[in-house]
N, C-alpha and C positions, 0 to 999 in steps of 0.2 A: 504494500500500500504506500501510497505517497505522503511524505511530510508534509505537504503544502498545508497552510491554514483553512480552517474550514469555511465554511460560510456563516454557522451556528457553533462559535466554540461549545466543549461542552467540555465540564469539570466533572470529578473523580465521583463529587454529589450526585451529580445531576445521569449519570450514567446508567445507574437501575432505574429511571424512569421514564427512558426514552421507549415512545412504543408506536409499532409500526403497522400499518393497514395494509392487511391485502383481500384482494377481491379472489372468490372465491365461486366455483358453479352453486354453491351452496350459500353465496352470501358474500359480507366483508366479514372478515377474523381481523380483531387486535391482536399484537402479538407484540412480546417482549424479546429484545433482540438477546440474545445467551451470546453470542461472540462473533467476531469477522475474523477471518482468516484464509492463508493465501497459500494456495495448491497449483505448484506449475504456472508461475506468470500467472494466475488468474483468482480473483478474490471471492470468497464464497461468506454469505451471513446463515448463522444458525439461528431461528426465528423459534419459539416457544410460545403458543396461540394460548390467548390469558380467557380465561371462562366470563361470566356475563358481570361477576364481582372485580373484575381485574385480578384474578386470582388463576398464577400459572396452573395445569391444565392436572390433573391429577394420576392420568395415565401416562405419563413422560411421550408425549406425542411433541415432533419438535419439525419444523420445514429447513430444507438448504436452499437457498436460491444464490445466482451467479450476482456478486455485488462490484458495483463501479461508483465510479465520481465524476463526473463532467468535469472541463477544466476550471468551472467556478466553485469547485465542492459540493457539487448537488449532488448528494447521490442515488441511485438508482438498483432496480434489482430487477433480473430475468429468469424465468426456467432455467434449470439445469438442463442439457440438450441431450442426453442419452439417458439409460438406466448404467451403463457401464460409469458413467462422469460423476453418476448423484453416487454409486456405492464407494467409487477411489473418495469420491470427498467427506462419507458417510467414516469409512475406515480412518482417510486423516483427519476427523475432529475427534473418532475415538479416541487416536492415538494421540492426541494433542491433550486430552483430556488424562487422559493415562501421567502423561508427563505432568502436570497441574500436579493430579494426586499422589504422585512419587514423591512429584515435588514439596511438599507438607508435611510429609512424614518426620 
């Protein structure tokens, strides 16, 4: 991901409250963003869809989508384009996650 400033700084506070809409055949889900991270040149958001309380979801159900930033820090998100792209990025957040909890011990 790029250093460049954002458009909307956000501070260390303000980070679990940021929450994101996506449209859905079944609707719009809010969703709390669980982390961004970057697999092969390309940046992916882990999204965790928050229940009708704002209350993350209680079956651990979470979306990936392919995330970017325009050159003014807007950023954006797409489908992942294969089922083979969503499992490499499915395995690197496991493994990113793995590393988190190693990392604590």
């Amino acid at each position: 991901m790029s250093d460049k400033e954002k458009v909307t700084p956000v501070t260390e506070d303000e980070i679990d409250n940021i929450r994101v809409t996506i449209g859905t055949d079944d609707g719009d889900i809010e969703c709390k963003i669980l982390t961004i991270f970057e697999m092969e040149s390309q940046d992916y958001i882990a999204l965790i869809p928050l229940d009708k309380d704002g209350n993350e979801n209680s079956e651990g159900i979470f979306y990936i989508y392919r995330y970017a930033e325009d050159e003014n820090g807007i950023p954006s998100i797409e489908n992942v384009e294969t089922d083979e792209e969503y499992m490499a990025a499915l395995k690197h957040l496991d493994s990113l996650e793995s590393e988190i909890l190693l990392g604590d011990e």
